[in-house]
N, C-alpha and C positions, 0 to 999 in steps of 0.2 A: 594535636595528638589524637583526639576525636575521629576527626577526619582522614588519618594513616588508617586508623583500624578499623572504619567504617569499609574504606578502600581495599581493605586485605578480609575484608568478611567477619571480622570481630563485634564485640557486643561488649560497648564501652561502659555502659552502665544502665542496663534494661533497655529501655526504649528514650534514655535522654535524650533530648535534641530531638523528638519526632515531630512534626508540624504536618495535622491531619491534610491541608490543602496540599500539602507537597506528596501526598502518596494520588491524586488529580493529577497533578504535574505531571509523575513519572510515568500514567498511563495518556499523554498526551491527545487530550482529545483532538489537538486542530486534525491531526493525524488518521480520525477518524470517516471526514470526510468522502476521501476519495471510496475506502470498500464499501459505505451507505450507499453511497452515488451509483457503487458498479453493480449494488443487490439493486436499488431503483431500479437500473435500466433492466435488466434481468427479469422482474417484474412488468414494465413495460413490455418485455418484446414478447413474454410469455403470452398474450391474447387473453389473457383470461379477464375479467371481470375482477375490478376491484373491490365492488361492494361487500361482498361477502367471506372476504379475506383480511382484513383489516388486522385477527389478533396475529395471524399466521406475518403478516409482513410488517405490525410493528418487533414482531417478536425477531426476524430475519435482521431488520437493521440494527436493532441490540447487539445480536451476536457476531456480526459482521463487523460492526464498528467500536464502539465498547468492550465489547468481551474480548473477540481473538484479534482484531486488533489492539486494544488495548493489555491483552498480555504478549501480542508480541513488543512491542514499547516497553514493560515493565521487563520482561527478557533482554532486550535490548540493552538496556539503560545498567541492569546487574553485570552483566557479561562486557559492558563498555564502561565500568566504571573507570579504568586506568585510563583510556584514551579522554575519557571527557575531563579528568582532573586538569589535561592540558587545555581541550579546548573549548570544554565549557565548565570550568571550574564551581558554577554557582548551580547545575542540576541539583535534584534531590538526594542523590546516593554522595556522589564527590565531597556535597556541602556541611555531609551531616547529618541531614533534615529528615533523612529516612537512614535511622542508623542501624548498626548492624549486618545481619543477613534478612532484615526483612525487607529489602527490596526483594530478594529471591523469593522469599512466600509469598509477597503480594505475586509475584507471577503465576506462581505455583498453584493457589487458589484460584488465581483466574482462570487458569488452564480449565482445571476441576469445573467451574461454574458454568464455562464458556459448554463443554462436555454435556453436563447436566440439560442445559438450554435447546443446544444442539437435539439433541434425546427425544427433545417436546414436539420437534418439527419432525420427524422422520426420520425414515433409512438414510437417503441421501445426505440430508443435511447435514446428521452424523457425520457419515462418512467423509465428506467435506470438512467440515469440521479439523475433523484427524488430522486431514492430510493438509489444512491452512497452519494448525498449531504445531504438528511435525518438523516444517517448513521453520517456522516463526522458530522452533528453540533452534534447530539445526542451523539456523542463518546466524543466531548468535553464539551458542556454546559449544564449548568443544568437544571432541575433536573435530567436526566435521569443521564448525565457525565457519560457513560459507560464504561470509562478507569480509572475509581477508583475503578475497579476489573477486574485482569488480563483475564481472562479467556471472559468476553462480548466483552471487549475491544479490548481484539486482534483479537475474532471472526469476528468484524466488520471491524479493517483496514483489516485483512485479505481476506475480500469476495470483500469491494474495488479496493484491489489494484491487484487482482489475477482474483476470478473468473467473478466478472460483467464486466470487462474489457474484460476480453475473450469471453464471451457471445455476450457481444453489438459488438466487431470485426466479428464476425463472423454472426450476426443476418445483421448489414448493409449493408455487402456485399452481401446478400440475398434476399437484397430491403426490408428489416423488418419482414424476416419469422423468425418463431422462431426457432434455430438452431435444427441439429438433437439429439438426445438422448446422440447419444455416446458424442460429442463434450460439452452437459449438464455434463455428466458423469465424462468426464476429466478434467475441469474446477473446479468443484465440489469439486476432492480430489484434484488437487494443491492450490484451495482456501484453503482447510484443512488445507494444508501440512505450509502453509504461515503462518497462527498461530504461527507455532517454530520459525519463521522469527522473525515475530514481537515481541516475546518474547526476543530474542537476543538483540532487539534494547533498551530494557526497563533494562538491566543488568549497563548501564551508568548513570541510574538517579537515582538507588536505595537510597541514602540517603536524596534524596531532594521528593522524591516518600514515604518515611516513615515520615517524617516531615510533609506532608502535608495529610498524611491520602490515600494515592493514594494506592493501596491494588494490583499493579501488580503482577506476578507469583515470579520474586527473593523477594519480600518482602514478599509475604502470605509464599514460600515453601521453604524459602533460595535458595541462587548461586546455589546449587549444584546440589538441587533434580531439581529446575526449569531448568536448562542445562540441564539435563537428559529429563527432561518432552517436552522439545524443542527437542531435536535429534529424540523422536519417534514420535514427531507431524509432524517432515520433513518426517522421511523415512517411516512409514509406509503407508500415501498414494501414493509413489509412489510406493511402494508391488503392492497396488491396481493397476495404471497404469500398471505396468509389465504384470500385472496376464489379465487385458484388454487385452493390446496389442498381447498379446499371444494367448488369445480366441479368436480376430478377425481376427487370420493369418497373423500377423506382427512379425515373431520374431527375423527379423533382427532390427526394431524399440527397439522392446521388451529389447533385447543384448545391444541397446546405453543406454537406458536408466538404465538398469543394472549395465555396465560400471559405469556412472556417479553416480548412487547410492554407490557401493562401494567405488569407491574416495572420496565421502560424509562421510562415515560410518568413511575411515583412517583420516580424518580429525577432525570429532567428538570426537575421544580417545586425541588431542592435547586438543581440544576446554574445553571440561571434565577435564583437568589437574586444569584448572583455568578462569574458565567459566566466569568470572569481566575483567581479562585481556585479554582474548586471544578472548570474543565474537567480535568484530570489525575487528580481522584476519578473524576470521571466514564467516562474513558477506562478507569479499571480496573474499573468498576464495570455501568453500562451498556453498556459495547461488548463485554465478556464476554457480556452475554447478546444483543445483536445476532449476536455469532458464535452461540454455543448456536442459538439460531434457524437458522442459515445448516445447520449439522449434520443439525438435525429434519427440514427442508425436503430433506436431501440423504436420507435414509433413505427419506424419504414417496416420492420417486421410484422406488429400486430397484424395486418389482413393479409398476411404469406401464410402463418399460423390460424388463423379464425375459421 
């Protein structure tokens, strides 16, 4: 009974059944990785000097990974509670354990917080800001819900968690200039490239994604073309990176990143055998060195910048 009325947004009896780890849970930290990694690189390509910025870019990875990542997850998770009762019955909101509507105010706050934070760092940062947690409710709530069709939906975690992260690393170490072209440029195509990312992650919910009308890439194109349609969302922007890197006279950058693109490629002929089972190898596997790439690429910039 608990659990119907947690699901429909009711408040079964105050805050019974709350289990403070489980409001951790809903804002999923593994989750936070990747937009940390994409402010790093952003940071790296920005030239500046890291000595003397330290509160400026612990403060950047807060906000990037924690805050507006972790309220788009808390968003996420309120807005999916009906799909996850099917296919992950034991989350926080589905189970219980965050009962109520306060899974929506933890969002809701974090929003507010993530704002606050944002504020500390600048025009820009703000402004970013806005436009990540904008994205983040509009990707879940309606009526927009842009992840009831693969193709908006992953556009959007994907600029998230890739390129505005790289952007705003790179803009605040520049006291809020706007970063240069090329550093726009290669942000640009690994935000691209993040689309196959995010498609991978949507191969584990297909039957509770067709149930509930959610219209991702394996439910509109099936497992197989959609595995397919993800390998050249990865590798063909970093073609583009390479072919950059080479025209700006990096082609030892150009060579790692190459390297790591190939690794990708033998990787993908597994991933392709059985795209439901083996996408989650893959995720730990090849998207490690899509990031690694993302790294090299942010190095190669520092003396184009300096």
């Amino acid at each position: 009974m608990e659990q119907a009325e947690a699901l429909e947004g009711g408040a079964p009896a105050g805050l019974a059944g709350f289990q403070p780890a489980a409001a951790l849970e809903l804002l999923k930290p593994i989750t936070w990785f990747a937009p940390m990694w994409a402010f790093g690189c952003g940071v790296v390509s920005s030239g500046q000097p890291l000595g003397t910025h330290w509160g400026v870019i612990l403060a950047g990875i807060a906000l990037s990974g924690p805050l507006v990542c972790g309220t788009s997850q808390a968003a996420n998770d309120w807005y999916d509670r009906h799909v996850d009762a099917i296919n992950e019955p034991g989350r926080p909101i589905p189970s219980g354990r965050i009962p109520g509507r306060l899974g929506l105010h933890i969002a809701i706050a974090w929003t507010a917080l993530s704002l606050l934070v944002a504020a500390l760092l600048g025009g820009f940062a703000f402004g970013a800001a806005v436009v990540g947690l904008t994205l983040a409710w509009i990707y879940s709530a309606p009526p927009l819900r842009l992840k009831r069709n693969g193709w908006w939906g992953n556009t959007a975690c994907a600029a998230c968690y890739e390129g505005l992260p790289w952007v705003t690393g790179a803009a605040v170490m520049a006291g809020g200039a706007v970063p240069d072209g090329r550093v726009l440029a290669i942000a640009a195509l690994y935000s691209a490239g993040a689309h196959g990312i995010m498609t991978l992650n949507d191969f584990k919910s297909v039957a509770g994604d067709r149930a509930m009308g959610i219209r991702s890439l394996p439910v509109q194109l099936g497992p197989p073309v959609a595995a397919l349609v993800s390998c050249a969302a990865m590798a063909v922007p970093q073609v583009g990176v390479i072919w950059l890197l080479t025209s700006w006279g990096h082609p030892f950058f150009a060579a790692g990143v190459i390297a790591l693109l190939g690794a990708q490629v033998a990787l993908m002929v597994k991933l392709l055998d059985d795209p439901r089972a083996n996408a989650p190898w893959y995720n730990a596997t090849g998207t490690t060195l899509y990031v690694l790439g993302m790294l090299v690429t942010a190095f190669a910039l520092r003396p184009v910048l300096a």
